[in-house]
C-alpha positions in Angstrom: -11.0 -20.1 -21.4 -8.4 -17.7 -20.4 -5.6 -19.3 -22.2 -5.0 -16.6 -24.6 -5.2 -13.7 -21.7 -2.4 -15.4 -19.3 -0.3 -17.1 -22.0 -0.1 -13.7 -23.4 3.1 -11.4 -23.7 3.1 -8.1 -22.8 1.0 -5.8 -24.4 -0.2 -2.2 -24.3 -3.9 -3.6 -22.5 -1.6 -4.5 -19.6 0.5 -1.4 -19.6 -2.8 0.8 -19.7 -3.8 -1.1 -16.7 -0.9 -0.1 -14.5 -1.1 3.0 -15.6 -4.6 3.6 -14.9 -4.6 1.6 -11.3 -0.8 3.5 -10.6 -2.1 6.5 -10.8 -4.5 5.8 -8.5 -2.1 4.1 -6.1 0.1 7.5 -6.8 -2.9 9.7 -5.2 -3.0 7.2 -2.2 0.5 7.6 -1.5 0.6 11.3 -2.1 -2.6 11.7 0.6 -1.3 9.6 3.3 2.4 10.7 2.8 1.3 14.4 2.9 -0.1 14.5 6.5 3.4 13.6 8.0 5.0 16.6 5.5 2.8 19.6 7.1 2.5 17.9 10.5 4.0 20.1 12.3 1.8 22.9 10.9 -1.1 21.8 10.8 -0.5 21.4 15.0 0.5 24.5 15.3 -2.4 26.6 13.2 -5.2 24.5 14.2 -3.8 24.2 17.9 -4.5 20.1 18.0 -3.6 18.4 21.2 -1.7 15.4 21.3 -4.0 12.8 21.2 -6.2 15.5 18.3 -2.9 15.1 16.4 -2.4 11.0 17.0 -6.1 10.5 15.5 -5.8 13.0 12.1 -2.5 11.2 11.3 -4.7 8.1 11.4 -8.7 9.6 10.1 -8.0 8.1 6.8 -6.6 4.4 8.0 -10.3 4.4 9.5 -12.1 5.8 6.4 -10.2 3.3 4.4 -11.7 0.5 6.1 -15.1 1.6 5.8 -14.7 1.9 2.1 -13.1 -0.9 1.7 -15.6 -3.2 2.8 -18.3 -1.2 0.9 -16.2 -1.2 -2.2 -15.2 -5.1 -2.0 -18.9 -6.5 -1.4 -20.7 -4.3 -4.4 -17.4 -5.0 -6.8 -18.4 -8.5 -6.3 -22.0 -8.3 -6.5 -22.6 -6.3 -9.6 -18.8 -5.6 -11.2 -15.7 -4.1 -11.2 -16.6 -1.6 -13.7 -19.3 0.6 -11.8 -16.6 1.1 -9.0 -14.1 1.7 -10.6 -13.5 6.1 -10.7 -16.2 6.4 -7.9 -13.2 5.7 -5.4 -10.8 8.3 -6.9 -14.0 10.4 -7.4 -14.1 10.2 -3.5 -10.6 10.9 -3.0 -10.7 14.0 -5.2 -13.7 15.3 -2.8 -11.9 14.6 0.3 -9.0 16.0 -0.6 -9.6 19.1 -2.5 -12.2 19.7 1.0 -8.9 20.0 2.9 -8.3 23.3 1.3 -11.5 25.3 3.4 -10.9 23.8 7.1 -10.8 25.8 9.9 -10.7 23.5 13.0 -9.6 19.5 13.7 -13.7 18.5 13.2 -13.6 19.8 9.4 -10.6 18.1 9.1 -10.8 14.7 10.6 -14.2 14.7 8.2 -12.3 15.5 4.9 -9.8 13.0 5.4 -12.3 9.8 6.7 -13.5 11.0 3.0 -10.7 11.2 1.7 -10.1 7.6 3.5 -12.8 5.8 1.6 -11.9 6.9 -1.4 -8.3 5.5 -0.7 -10.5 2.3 1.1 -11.9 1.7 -1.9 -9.0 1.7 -4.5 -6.9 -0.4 -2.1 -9.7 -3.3 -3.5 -10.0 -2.6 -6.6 -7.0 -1.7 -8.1 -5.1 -5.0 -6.8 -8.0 -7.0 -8.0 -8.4 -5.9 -11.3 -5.0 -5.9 -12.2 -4.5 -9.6 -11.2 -7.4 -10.3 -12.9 -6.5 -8.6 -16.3 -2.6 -9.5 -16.1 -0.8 -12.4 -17.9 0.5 -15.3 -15.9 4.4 -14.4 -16.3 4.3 -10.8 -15.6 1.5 -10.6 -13.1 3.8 -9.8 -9.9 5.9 -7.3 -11.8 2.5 -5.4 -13.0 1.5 -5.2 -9.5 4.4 -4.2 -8.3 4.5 -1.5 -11.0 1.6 -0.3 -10.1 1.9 -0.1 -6.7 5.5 0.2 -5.5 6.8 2.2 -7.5 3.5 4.3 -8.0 3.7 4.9 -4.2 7.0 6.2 -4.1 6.5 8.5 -6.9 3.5 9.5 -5.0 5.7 10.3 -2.2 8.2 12.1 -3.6 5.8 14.4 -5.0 4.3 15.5 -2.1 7.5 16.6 -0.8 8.1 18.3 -4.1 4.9 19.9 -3.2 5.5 21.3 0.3 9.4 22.6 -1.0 7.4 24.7 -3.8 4.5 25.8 -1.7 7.3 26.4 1.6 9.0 29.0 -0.8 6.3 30.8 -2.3 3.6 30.8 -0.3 2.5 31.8 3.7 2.4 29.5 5.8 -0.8 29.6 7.2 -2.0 28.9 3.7 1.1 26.6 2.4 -0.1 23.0 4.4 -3.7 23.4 3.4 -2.3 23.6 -0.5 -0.3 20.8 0.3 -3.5 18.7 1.8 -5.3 19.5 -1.3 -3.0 19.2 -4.4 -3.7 15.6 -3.5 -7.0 15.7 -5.4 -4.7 16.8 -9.0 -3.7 13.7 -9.4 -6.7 11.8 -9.0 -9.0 14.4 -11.1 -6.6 13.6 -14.2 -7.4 9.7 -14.3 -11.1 9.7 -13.0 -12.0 9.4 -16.8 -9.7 6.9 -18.1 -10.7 4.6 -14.6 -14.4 5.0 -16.1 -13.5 3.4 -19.3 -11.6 0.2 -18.0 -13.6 -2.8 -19.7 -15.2 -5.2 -16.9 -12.7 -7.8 -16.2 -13.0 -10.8 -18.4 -12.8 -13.2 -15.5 -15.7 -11.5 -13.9 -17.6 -11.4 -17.4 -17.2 -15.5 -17.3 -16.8 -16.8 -13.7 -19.6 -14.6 -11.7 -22.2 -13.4 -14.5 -21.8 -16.0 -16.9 -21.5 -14.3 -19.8 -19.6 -14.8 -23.0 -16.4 -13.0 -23.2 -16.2 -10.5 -26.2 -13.2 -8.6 -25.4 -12.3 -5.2 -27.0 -8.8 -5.8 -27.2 -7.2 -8.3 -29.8 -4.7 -9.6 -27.7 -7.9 -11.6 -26.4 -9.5 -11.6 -30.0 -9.4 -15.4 -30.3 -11.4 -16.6 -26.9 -14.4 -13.7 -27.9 -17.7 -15.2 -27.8 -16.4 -18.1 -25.9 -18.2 -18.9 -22.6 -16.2 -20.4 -19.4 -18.9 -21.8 -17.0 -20.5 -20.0 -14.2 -19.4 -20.4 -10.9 -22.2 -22.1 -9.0 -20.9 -22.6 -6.4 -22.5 -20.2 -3.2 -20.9 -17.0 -2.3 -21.0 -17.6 1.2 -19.3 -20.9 0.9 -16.6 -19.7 -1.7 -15.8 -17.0 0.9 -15.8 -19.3 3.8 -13.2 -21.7 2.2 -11.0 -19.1 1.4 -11.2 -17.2 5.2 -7.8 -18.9 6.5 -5.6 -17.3 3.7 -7.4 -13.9 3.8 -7.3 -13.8 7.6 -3.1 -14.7 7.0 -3.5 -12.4 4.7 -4.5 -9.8 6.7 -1.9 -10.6 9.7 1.1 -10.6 7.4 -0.6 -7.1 6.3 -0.8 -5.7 9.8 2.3 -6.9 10.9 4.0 -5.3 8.2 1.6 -1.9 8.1 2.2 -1.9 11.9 5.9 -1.3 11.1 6.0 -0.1 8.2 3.0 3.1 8.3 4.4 4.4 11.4 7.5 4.6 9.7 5.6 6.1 6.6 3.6 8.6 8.9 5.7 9.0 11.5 9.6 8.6 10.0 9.5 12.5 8.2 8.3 13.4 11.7 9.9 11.4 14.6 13.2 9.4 13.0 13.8 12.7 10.4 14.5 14.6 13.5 16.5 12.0 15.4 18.6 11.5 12.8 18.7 16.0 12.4 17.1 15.7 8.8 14.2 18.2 7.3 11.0 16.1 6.7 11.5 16.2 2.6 15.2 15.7 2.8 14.3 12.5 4.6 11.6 11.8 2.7 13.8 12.6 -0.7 16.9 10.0 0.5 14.6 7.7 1.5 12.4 7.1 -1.8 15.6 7.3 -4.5 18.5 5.9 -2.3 16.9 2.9 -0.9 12.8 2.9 -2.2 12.8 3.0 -5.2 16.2 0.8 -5.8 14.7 -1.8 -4.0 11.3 -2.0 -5.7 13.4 -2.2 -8.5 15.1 -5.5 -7.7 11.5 -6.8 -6.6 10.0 -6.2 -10.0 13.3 -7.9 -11.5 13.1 -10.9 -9.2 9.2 -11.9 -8.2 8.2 -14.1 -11.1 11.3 -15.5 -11.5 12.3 -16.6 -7.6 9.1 -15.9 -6.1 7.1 -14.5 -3.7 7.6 -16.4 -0.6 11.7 -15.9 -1.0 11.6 -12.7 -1.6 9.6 -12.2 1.5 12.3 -13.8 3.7 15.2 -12.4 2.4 14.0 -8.8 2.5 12.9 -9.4 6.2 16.4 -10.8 7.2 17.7 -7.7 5.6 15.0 -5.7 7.4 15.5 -7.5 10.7 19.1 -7.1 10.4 18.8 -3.2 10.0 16.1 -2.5 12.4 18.3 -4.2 15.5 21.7 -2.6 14.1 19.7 0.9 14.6 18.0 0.0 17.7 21.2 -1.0 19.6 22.8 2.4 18.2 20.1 4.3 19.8 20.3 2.0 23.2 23.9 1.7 23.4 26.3 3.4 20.8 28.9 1.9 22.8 28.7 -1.0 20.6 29.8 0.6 18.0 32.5 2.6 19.5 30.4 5.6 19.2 30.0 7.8 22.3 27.0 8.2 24.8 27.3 12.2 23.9 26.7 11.2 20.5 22.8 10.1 21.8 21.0 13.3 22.8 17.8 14.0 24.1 15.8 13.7 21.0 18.0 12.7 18.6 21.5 11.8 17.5 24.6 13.4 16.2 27.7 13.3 14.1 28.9 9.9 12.8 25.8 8.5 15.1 23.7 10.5 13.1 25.3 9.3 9.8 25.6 5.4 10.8 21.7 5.9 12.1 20.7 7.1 8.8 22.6 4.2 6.7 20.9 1.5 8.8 17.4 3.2 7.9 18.4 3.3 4.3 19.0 -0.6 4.7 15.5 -0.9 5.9 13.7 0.7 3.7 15.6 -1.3 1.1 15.3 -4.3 1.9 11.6 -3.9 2.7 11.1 -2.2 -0.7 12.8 -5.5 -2.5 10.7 -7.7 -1.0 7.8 -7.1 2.1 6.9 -3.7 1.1 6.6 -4.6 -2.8 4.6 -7.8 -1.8 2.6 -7.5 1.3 2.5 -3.1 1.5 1.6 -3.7 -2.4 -1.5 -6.1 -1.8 -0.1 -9.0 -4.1 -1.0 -11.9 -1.9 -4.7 -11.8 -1.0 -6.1 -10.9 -4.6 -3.9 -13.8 -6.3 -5.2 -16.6 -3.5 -8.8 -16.4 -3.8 -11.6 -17.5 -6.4 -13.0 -14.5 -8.9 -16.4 -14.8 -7.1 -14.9 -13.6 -3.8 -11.8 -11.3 -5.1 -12.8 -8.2 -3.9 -14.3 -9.5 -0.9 -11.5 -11.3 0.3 -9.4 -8.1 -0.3 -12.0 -5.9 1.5 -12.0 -8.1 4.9 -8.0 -7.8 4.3 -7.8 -3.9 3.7 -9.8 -3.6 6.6 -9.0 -5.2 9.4 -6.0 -3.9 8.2 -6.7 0.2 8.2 -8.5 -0.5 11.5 -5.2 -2.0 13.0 -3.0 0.3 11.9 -5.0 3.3 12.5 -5.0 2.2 16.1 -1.1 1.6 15.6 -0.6 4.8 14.5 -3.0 6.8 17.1 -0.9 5.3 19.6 3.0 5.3 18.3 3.6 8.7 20.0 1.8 7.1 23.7 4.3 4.2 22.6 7.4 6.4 21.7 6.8 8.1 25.1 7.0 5.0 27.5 9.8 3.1 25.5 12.0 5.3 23.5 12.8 4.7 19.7 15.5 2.3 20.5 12.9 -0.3 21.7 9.9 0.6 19.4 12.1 -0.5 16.4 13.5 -3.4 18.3 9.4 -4.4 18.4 9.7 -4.0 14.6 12.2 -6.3 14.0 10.8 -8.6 15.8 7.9 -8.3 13.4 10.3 -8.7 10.5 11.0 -12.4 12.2 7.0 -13.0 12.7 5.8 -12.1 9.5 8.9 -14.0 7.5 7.5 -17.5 9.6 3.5 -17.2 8.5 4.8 -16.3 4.7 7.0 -19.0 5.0 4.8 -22.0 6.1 1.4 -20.6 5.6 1.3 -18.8 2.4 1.6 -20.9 -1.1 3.9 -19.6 -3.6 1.8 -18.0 -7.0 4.6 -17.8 -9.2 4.0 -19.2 -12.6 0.5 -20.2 -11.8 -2.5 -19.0 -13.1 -5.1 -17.5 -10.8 -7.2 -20.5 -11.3 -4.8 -23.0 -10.6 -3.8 -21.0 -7.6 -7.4 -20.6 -6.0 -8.1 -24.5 -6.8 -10.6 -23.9 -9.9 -9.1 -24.9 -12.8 -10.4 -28.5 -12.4 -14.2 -27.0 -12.8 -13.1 -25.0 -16.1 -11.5 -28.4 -17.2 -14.5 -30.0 -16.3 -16.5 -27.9 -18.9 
């Protein structure tokens, strides 16, 4: 039945899609990157106390997995379709709200808004596009339209803050900043509204005939692929051990890697006696965005699982290197005076900074492309429990690593960076073992063959 849409090369139906869903990823990342850009100043105007500041940074982890499970069980029930816009319709609301706030209340409530909006497209975007991709290129069209959609999100909102630092007050420069984030999202409301419903959906869950619009597909229209009968409840029980690894993997990784995300303009910027954009700048173009790149070159041809390990042995390898520097430069014939209160300096500074960079590309070429990007859980499971299965997994995530990141600064107080990024690595080790032996490889397999239901189409 869906021969002629994964045999298929590329062609412009799939690019729309990553277009459409990137863009989407691209106002996620520029939302949650911003917060960690005007940090500092939106402390200091709205005069938030510590543990005030620890939960804003993480209102819209929470709101995320409130809309994600609301978003996953209707996208399942009664389509992609209807849901699709109505999250970046959310996101626009919540953000553009961040412009008019006064005190942390008004603001904590703009961004859980903001939160299920960003909840919401965390389902549906990975789901859609591994249900509308072709079998060769599916990981690389995820990983296009996450990855490097994230980055690109990132980068411009520290475009944003340099333009709005220059030109306009301060008190009035981070709420800009807070609500530019609803541009982006506003320009691809429309084109979200007029995705077709997925084929697979069409087929597998209403049992409908497939007429699709575009002629890549034009030879299965009017064909019928049978229903799946099989109980909603039992599909979704089946498939619980793989979303639940799922979901680990995703926390282990989010644990280390949105701390970093919220936290590194803030916290390891100043350590290593960087601004917040430069940071943010090296960060994205010398190691992000190189790195994504060799994941999108590499996924369907050596597959998942490897690239997994090998960009956590890089990671792992990184992480300790810069957690030893900050415990004991020694090692590296570097100085105790080079280690001050608060951060480092000179060649420590410089060697800190190059093992970060190795981090962040090693994580990009692999864990960050495949786990941050949501590959895994929306290629495991049947149609009938898609967005489900990626609901339960974005939020048990959000909730995790909201708590994670409400308490990094509790944590950074009692141990000191050099052992909260020794904790990381050893992540990096934990997360390589479940992918390893738990998680199957998808490349060059159909989503059917990989959930187990190409036996019943056969059958028909």
């Amino acid at each position: 039945m869906f021969n002629e849409l994964d045999k298929s090369r590329l062609k412009p139906f799939h690019i729309r899609n990553v277009i459409v869903s990137g863009m989407g990823v691209f106002s996620d990342s520029y939302n949650l990157y911003a917060i960690s850009l005007v940090f500092f100043p939106v402390v200091m105007y709205l005069h938030l106390s510590t543990i005030e500041s620890s939960v804003l940074t993480a209102s819209s982890f929470y709101g995320a997995a409130a809309g994600a499970m609301l978003f996953g069980l209707v996208a399942d029930k009664i389509g992609r379709k209807p849901m699709y816009g109505i999250d970046l319709l959310l996101i626009f609301i919540g953000a553009i709200s961040q412009l008019f706030v006064s005190n942390f209340t008004l603001l904590f409530v703009a961004r859980l808004v903001l939160g299920f909006g960003i909840g919401g497209d965390y389902v549906m975007s990975p789901v859609i596009m591994a249900e509308n991709s072709n079998m060769k290129d599916r990981g690389k069209l995820m990983a296009v339209s996450f990855s490097i959609m994230f980055s690109l999100g990132a980068t411009l909102a520290a475009l944003v803050v340099q333009v709005t630092s220059a030109f306009v007050a301060p008190e009035l420069a981070w709420k800009i900043v807070l609500a530019f984030g609803a541009v982006p999202s506003l320009f691809v409301i429309y084109y979200r509204r007029k995705i077709p419903e997925t084929y697979r959906f069409t087929a597998r869950v209403k049992g409908e005939s497939v007429e699709p619009a575009d002629p890549v597909f034009k030879k299965g229209a009017g064909e019928r692929a049978p229903k799946d009968n099989v109980g909603y409840l039992r599909r979704l029980g089946t498939s619980m051990p793989l979303i639940l690894a799922g979901a680990i993997l995703w926390i282990l990784y989010d644990t280390y890697s949105s701390t970093f995300t919220i936290y590194g303009p803030i916290t390891i910027a100043a350590n290593l006696g960087l601004t917040p954009v430069g940071f943010t700048y090296a960060a994205v173009f010398l190691a992000g965005i190189p790195g994504t790149i060799v994941s999108i070159f590499l996924i369907d041809r050596v597959g998942r699982k490897k690239l997994v390990v090998l960009g956590y042995a890089g990671v792992f390898v990184s992480l300790v290197l810069f957690s030893l520097l900050q415990i004991n430069p020694g090692i590296f014939g570097i100085p105790q005076s080079s280690v001050i209160l608060g951060g480092l300096t000179g060649f420590a500074a410089t060697l800190g900074f190059t093992f970060y960079l190795f981090n962040y590309f090693f994580a990009a070429a692999g864990p960050a492309t495949i786990i941050g990007g949501t590959i895994i859980v929306p290629e495991l499971i049947p149609t009938k429990v898609r967005a489900s299965g990626q609901a339960i997994n974005v939020s048990i995530d959000k909730i995790a690593v909201g708590l994670a990141i409400t308490s990094f600064p509790l944590f950074l107080k009692a141990l000191g960076l050099g052992y909260m990024v020794l904790v990381y690595a050893g992540i990096a080790i934990a997360s390589s073992v479940i992918m390893y032996f738990i998680i199957p490889e998808t490349k060059g397999k159909t989503l059917e063959e990989i959930s187990r239901e190409s036996s019943e189409l056969v059958s028909h």
